[in-house]
C-alpha distance (Angstrom), angle and dihedral (degrees) to the residues before:
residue distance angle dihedral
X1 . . .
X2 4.01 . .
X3 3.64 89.8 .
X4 3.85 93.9 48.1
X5 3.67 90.4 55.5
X6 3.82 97.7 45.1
X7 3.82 83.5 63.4
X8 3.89 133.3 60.5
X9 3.79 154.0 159.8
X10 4.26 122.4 -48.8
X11 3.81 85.9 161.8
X12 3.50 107.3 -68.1
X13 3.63 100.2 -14.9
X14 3.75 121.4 82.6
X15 3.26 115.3 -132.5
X16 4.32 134.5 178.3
X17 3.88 98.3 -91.0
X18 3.57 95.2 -129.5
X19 3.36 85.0 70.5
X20 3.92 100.5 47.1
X21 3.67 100.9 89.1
X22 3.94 98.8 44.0
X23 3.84 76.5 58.9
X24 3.53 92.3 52.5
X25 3.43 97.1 44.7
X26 4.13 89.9 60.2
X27 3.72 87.5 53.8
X28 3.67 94.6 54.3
X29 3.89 100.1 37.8
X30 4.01 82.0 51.7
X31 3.71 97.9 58.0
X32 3.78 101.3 24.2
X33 3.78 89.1 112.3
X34 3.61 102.4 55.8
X35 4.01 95.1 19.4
X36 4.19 81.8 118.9
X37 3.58 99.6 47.2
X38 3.78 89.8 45.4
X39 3.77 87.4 55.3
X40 3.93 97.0 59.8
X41 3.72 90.8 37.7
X42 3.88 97.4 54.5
X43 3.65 95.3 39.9
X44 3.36 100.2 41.0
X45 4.52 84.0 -122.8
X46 3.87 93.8 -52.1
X47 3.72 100.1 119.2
X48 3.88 86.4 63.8
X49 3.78 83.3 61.9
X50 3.77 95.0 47.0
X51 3.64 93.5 43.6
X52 4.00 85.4 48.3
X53 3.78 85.6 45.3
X54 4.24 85.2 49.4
X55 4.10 85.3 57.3
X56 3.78 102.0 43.2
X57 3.99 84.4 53.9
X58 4.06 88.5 39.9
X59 4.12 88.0 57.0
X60 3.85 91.1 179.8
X61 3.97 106.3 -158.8
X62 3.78 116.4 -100.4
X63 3.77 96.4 -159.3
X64 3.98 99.7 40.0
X65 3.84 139.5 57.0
X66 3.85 107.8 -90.1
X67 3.51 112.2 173.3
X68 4.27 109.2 -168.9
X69 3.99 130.3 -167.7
X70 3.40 113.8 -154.5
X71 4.00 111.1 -169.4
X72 3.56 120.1 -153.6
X73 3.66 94.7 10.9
X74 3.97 97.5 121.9
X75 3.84 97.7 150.5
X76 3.93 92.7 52.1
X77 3.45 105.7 -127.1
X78 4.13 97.2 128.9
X79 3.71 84.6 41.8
X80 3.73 98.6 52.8
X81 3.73 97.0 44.1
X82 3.91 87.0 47.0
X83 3.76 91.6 58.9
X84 3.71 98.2 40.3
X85 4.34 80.0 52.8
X86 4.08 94.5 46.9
X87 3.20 132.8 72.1
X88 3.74 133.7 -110.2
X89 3.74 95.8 -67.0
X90 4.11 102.5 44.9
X91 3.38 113.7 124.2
X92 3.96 129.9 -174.6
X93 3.40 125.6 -168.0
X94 4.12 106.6 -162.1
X95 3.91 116.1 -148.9
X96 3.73 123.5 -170.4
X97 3.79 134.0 162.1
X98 3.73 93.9 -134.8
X99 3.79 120.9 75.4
X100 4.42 89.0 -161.1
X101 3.73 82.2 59.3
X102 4.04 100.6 51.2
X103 3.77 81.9 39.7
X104 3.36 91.9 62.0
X105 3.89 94.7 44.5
X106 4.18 98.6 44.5
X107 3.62 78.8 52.5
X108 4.00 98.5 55.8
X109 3.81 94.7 37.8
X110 3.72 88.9 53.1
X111 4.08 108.8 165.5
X112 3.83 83.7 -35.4
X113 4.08 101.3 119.0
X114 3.94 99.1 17.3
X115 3.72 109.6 -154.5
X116 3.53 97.6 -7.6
X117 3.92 103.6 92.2
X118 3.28 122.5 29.6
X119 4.39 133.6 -176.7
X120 3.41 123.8 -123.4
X121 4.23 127.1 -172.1
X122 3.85 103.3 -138.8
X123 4.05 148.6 125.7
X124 3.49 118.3 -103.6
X125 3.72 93.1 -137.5
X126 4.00 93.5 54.1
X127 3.85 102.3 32.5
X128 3.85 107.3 -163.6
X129 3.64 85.3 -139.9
X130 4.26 140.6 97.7
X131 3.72 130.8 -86.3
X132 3.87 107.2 -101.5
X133 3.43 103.8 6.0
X134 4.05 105.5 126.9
X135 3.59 139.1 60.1
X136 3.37 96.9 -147.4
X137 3.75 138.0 7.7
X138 4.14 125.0 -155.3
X139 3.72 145.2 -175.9
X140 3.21 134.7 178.3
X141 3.91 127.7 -163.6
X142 3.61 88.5 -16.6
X143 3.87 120.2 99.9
X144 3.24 92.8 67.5
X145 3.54 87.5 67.4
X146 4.09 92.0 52.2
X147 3.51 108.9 112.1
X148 4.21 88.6 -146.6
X149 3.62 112.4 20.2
X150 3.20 99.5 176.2
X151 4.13 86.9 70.3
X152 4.14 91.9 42.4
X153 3.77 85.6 59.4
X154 3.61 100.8 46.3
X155 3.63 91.8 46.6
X156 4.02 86.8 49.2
X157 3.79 85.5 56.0
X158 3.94 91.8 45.8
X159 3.75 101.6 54.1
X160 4.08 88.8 36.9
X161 4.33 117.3 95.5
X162 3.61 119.6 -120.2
X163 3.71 99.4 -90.7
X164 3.94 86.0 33.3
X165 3.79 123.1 136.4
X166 3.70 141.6 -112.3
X167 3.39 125.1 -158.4
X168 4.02 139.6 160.6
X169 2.96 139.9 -172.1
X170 3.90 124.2 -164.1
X171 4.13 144.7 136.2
X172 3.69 111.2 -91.4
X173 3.69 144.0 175.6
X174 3.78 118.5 -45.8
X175 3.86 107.5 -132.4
X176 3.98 90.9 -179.6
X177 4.46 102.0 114.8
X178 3.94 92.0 -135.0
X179 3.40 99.3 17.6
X180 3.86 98.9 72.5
X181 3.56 93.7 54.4
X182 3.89 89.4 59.0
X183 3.41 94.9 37.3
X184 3.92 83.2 56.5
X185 3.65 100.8 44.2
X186 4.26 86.1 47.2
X187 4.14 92.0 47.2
X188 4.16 89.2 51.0
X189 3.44 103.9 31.3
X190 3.87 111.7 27.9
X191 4.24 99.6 27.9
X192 3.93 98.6 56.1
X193 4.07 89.5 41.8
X194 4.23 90.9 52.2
X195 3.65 83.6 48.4
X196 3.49 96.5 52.8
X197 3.99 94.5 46.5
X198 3.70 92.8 39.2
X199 4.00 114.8 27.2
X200 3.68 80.1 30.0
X201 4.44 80.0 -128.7
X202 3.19 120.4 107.9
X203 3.79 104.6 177.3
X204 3.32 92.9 51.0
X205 3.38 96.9 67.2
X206 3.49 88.7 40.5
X207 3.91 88.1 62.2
X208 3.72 88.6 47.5
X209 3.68 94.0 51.8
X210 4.15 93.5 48.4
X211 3.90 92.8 44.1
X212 3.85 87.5 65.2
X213 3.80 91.1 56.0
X214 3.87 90.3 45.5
X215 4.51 87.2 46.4
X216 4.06 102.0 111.1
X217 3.78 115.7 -103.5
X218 3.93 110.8 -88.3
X219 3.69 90.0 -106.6
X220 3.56 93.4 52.6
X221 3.52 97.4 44.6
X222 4.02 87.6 52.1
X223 3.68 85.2 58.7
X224 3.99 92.8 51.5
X225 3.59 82.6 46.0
X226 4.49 92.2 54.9
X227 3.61 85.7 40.1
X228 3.90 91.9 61.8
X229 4.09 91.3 49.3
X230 3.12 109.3 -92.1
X231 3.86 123.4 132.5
X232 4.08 132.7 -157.7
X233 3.84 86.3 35.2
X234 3.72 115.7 176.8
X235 4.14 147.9 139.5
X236 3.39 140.4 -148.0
X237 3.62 124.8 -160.2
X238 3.98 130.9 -123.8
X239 3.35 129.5 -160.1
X240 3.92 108.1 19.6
X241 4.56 78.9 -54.0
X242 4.20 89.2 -52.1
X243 4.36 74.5 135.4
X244 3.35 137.6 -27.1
X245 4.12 142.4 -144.2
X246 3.94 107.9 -117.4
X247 3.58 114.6 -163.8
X248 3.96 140.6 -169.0
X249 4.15 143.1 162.0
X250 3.27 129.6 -124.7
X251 3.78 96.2 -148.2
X252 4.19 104.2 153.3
């Protein structure tokens, strides 16, 4: 048992978990440059509906201070839709691992929301940041990519306020008959090829692809998520199950 928990998931490969996120970290640093472009190409523009779908469940307050964390979100694009959404006095703080990634973001944002959002280097399991100190926390396409998520959620649930929000989102399980064998043959086939003609990295995308099929089923992951504390957990899926928005309170 010890030496089946020292190891875990890089796709299909196992691999000692102490190693997992230096792994991840290559992949990310690889495609930080055209980690955008790939998005639209491989989804054909849907994740800018299921990140707008992220928001409109989000609602950050236009007349109050609403201060968000979004985790993994180096190249901004929670963050910037989340400000244009908020009021006045939202403020997002973006936290990613990868310094290509927040590269990539501080360079999009540019002087474009002043004070209001700032980019933090950091590790979703040990967030350099205080207990109770956001409204809300986010992040998108990411856990999967946490070597223990089990920690990343319990310090989302730490640095949240009571009241504070919970929300994920992440590819899932297509539950379409028909549709997950083409969604299959597209993720295998088609996903590692763009990334070889575009990203100019194959495996990367490769990785990417596999992670998804490794990502717990939504009703397991809503029981990771109760585990960590949170109450009121739910999901709702997008997209025939493509991904899906995973929710939870921190009430206590």
């Amino acid at each position: 048992m010890a030496a089946d928990e020292s190891r875990t998931d890089f796709g299909f490969t196992r691999v000692p978990l102490d190693e997992k996120q230096g792994r991840v970290n290559e992949v990310f640093r690889s495609v930080a440059q055209r980690y955008d472009l790939m998005n639209d190409l491989m989804s054909g523009g849907l994740h800018r509906a299921w990140k707008s779908a992220l928001i409109s469940t989000l609602r950050p307050s236009r007349t109050r201070s609403f201060d968000l964390l979004d985790v993994a979100g180096g190249t901004g694009d929670i963050a910037f839709r989340a400000l244009e959404a908020g009021g006045p006095d939202t403020r997002v703080t973006v936290l990613d691992i990868n310094d290509a990634m927040l590269g990539v973001g501080r360079e999009r944002a540019g002087g474009r929301f002043g004070g209001r959002i700032a980019f933090v280097a950091g590790n979703a399991e040990a967030l350099p940041l205080p207990d109770r100190s956001f409204d809300a926390y986010t992040i998108a396409f990411g856990i999967r990519n946490v070597p223990r998520i089990e920690r990343a959620l319990a310090e989302a649930h730490r640095v949240l306020r009571v009241g504070g929000r919970f929300l994920c989102l992440e590819f899932s399980h297509v539950d379409v008959p028909g549709l997950d064998r083409i969604y299959d043959a597209y993720s295998f086939r088609v996903i590692p090829r763009l990334g070889e003609w575009v990203a100019g990295d194959k495996e990367s995308y490769r990785y990417l692809v596999e992670s998804i099929r490794r990502f717990p089923t939504p009703g397991a992951f809503e029981g990771l998520i109760a585990e960590a504390g949170f109450a009121r957990v739910s999901h709702r899926r997008l997209s025939g199950g493509i991904c899906a928005i995973h929710s939870g309170w921190k009430l206590a």
